[in-house]
C-alpha positions in Angstrom: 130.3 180.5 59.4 131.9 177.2 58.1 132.7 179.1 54.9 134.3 182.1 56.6 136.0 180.0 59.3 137.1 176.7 57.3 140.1 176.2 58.5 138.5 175.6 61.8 136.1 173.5 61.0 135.9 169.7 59.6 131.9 169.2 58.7 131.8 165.0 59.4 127.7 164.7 59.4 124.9 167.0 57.7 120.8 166.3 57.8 118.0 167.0 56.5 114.1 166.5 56.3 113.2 166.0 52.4 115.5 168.4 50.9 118.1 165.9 49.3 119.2 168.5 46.4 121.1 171.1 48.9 122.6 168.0 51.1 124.0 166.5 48.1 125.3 169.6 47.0 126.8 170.6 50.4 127.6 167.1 50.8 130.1 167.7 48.0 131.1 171.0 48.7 132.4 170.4 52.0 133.3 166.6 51.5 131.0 164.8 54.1 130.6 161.4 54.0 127.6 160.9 56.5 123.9 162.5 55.7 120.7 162.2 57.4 117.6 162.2 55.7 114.1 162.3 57.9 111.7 161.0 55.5 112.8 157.9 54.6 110.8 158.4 51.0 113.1 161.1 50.0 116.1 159.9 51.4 115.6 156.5 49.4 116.7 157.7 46.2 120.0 159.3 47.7 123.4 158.1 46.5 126.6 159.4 46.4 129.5 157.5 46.3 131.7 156.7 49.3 128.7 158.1 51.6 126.3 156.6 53.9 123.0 157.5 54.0 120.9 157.4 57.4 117.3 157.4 57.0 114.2 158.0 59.9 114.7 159.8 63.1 116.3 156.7 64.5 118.9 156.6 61.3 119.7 160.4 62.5 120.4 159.2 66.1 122.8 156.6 65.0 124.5 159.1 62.5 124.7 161.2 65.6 126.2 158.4 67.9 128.9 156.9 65.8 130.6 160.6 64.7 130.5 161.7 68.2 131.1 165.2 67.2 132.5 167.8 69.2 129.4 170.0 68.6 126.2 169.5 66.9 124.0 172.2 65.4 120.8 171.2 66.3 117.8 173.5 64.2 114.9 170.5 63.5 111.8 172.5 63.9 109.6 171.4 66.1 109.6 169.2 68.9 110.8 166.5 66.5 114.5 167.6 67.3 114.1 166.2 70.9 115.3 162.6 70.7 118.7 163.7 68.4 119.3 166.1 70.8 119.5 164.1 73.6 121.7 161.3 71.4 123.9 163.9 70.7 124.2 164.9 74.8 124.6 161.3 75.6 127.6 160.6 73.6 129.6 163.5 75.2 128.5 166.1 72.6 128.1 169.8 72.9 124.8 170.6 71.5 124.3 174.3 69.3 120.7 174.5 69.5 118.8 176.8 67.9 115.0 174.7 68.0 113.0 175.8 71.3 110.5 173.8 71.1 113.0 170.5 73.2 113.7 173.1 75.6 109.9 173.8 76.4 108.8 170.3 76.2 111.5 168.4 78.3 113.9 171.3 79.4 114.6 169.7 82.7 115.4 166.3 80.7 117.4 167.8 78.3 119.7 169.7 81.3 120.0 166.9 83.4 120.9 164.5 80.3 123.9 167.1 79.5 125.0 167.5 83.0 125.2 164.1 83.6 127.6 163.1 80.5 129.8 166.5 80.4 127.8 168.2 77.4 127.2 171.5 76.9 124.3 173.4 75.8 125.2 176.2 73.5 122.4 178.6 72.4 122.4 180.2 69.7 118.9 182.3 69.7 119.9 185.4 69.8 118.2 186.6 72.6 119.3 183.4 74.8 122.7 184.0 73.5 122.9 188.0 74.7 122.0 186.6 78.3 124.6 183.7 78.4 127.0 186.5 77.1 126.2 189.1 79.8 126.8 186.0 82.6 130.0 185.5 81.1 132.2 185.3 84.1 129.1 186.2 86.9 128.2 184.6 90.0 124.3 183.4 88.8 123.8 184.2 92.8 124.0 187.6 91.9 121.0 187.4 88.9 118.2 189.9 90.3 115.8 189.8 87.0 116.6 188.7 83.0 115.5 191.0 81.0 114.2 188.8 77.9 114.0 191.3 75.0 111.1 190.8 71.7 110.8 193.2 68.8 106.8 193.0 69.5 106.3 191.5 65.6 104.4 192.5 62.6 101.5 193.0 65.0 102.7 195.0 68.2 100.7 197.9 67.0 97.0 196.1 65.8 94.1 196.3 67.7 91.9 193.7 68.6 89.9 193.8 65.3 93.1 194.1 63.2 94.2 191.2 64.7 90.8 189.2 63.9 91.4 189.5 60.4 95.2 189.0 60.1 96.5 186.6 56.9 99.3 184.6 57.1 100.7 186.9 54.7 100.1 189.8 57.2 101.9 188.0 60.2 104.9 186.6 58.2 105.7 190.2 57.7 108.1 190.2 60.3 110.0 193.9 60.4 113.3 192.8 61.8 114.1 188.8 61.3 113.8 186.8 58.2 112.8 183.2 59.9 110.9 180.3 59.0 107.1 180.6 58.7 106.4 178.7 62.4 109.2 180.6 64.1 107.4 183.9 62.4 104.2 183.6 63.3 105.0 182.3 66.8 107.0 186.1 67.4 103.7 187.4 66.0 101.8 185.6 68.5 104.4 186.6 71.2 104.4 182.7 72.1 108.4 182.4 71.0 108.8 184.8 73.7 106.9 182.2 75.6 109.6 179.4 74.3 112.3 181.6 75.5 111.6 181.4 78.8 111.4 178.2 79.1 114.9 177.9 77.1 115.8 181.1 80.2 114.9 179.5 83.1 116.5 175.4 82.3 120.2 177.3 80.8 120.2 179.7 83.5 118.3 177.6 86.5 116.4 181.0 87.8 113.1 181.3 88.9 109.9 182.1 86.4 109.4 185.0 88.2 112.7 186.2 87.7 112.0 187.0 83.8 110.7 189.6 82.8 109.6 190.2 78.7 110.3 193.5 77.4 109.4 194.5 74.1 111.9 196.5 72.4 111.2 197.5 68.5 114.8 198.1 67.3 115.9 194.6 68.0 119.5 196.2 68.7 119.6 194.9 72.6 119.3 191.0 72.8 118.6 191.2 76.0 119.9 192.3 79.5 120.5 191.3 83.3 119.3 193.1 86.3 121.8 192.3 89.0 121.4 192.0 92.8 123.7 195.3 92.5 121.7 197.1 90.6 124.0 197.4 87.5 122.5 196.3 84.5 124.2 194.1 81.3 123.0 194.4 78.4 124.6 192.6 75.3 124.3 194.6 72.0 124.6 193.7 68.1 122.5 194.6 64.6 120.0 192.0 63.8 121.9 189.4 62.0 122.4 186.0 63.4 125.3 185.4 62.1 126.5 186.3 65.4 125.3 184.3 68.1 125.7 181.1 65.8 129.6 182.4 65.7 129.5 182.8 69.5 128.4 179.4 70.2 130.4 178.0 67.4 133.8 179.8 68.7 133.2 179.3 72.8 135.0 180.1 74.6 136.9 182.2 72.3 135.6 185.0 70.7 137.0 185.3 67.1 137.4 188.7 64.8 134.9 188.5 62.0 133.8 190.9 59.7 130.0 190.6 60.7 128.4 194.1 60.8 129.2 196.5 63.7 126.6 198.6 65.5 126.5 202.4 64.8 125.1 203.7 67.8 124.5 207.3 66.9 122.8 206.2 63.0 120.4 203.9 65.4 119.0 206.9 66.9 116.5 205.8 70.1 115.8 202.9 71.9 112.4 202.2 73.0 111.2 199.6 75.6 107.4 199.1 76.7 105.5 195.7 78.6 104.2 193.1 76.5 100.0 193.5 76.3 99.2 189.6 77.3 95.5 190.9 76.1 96.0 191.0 73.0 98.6 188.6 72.9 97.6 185.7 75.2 100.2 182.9 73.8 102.7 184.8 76.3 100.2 184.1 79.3 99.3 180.7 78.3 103.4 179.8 77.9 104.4 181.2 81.1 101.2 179.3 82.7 102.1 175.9 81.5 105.7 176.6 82.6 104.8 176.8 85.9 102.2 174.3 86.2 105.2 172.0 85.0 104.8 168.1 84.4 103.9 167.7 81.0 101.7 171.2 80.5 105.2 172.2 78.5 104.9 169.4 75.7 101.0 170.0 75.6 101.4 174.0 75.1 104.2 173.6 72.2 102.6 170.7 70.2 99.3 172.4 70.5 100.9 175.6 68.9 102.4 173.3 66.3 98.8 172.4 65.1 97.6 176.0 65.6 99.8 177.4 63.1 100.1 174.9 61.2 95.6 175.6 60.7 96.3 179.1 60.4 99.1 179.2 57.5 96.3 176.7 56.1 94.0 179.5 56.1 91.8 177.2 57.9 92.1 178.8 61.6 91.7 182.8 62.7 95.2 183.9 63.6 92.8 185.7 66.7 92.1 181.7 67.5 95.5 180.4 67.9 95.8 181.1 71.6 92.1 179.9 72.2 92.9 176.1 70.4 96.1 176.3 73.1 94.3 177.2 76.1 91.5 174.8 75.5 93.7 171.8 74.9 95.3 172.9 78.4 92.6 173.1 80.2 91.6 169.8 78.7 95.5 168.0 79.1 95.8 165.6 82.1 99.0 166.2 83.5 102.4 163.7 84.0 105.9 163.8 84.8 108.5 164.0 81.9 111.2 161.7 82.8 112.0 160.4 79.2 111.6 161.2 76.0 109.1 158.7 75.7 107.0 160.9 78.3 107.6 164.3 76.2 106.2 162.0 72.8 102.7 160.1 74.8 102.4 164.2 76.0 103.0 165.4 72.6 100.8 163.2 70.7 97.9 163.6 73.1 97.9 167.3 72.9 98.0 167.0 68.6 95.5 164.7 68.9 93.1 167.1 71.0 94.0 170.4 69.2 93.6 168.3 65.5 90.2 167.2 67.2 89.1 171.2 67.9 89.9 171.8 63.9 87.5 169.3 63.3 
């Protein structure tokens, strides 16, 4: 987007985790001066000249601080994206953020932080982005139901048995998106949809009961609206996500670019079917935790961090990544998240517990 749309933009910060190599070189290429490195080691031996290097998660919440940018792209995977987030919100920023995980364990922090210093929240998932799109304009009185679309993953059609013996190779073999491995096998487990609604019901301040998932193969509607009316929005596009990034990047403009267009009539049908929470029980376990509230959220996502993270290991059964979640649920002794200090005590609890079932 930067590349198509220079003129329009002036990059002033860029970060990373380890990956010095590509910040230097973008670094260069679009003549920042400020970088962020998350581990310090790898950060250590960076040096360019006439740029300053911030190291840590605290060095990226200073960087974030003194440029007080007018947005920041926020993508750290994880829940480790959480404190820079909220930096950015508290300096007056408007946050792009495409990382769920802050979203589901402090949603209501992260909201209230924005609202109270003027910041907006920009999404740019795609399927968050199609519902702020088809609200454009609406009276949020008028929401009946959200219609939160999910291609189903590389595993929509596998039985149980199937999915008993799944590899990691198997369930990164996503048939529409091209994501990181986490973000992959969480659509295989159905527990992004999960993240979504979390990400659904903080943006768009409805009810849990007012989102419904809907599985829809062709990934070609990002999602729809059910109004009180009856008429239903739907927002539209190919699979590239090119486009909500530009959506969120341009607000409130929409500018021409010459991202793919959809050709109805070469899509040939569109198919739609309910979710099977049997098979796939990350989707229960999510929307359970959401409304139990407190700090259930922050347990559910940093117990799926160490799930996947055990089965890309090859040293957990994909079938067992719901059970490690549900079990350190069951076993999480709930709190109020009021600061991100809450969302970490919850975090590291739940890693500790779910690390202590791999054992």
């Amino acid at each position: 987007m930067v590349a198509q749309f220079g003129e329009r933009f002036r990059v002033v910060g860029l970060a990373a985790y380890a990956n010095v190599g590509l910040l230097a070189q973008q670094a260069q290429e679009w003549e920042v001066t400020s970088l962020a490195v998350a581990d310090p080691r790898a950060g250590a031996g960076l040096h360019l000249p006439g740029t300053q290097v911030y190291l840590g998660e605290d060095g990226l919440c200073e960087m974030v601080r003194e440029l007080r940018a007018d947005v920041v792209v926020a993508a750290i995977s994880g829940g480790a994206g959480l404190v820079s987030m909220l930096a950015a919100l508290e300096v007056g920023s408007d946050v792009a953020f495409a990382n769920k995980e802050p979203m589901v364990a402090a949603g209501n922090l992260v909201t209230e932080t924005a609202l109270r210093h003027g910041s907006q929240l920009l999404p740019v998932d795609s399927e968050i982005s199609a519902i702020w799109q088809c609200l454009r304009g609406e009276d949020r009185t008028d929401i009946e139901k959200i219609l939160l679309t999910a291609s189903g993953g590389p595993l929509v059609d596998a039985d149980a048995a199937t999915i008993a013996a799944v590899t990691p190779e198997q369930a990164l073999a996503h048939p529409t998106w091209t994501m990181g491995p986490k973000v992959t096998v969480d659509s295989a487990t159905l527990m992004n949809k999960g993240f979504e609604i979390f990400e659904i019901k903080w943006l768009f301040g409805v009810s849990w009961e007012e989102i419904e998932v809907v599985v829809h193969r062709q990934s070609l509607v990002h999602s729809a609206v059910q109004m009180r009316d009856g008429s239903l929005l739907a927002q539209m596009g190919p699979p590239d996500m090119r486009g909500p990034i530009l959506f969120a990047l341009s607000y409130p403009e929409r500018w021409a670019s010459d991202l793919p267009r959809l050709d109805l009539p070469a899509r040939g049908t569109l198919t739609f079917e309910s979710p099977d929470v049997k098979r796939f029980p990350c989707l229960r376990l999510a929307r359970e935790a959401g409304e139990a509230g407190a700090s259930y959220p922050a347990a559910l996502s940093a117990a799926d961090e160490v799930a996947v993270s055990a089965f890309l290991a090859n040293q957990l059964p994909f079938a067992e990544i719901g059970s490690v979640i549900e079990r350190t649920l069951e076993a999480h002794e709930p709190f109020p998240i009021l600061t991100a200090a809450d969302a970490a005590r919850a975090t590291d609890q739940a890693t500790a517990f779910a690390r202590g079932l791999m054992k």
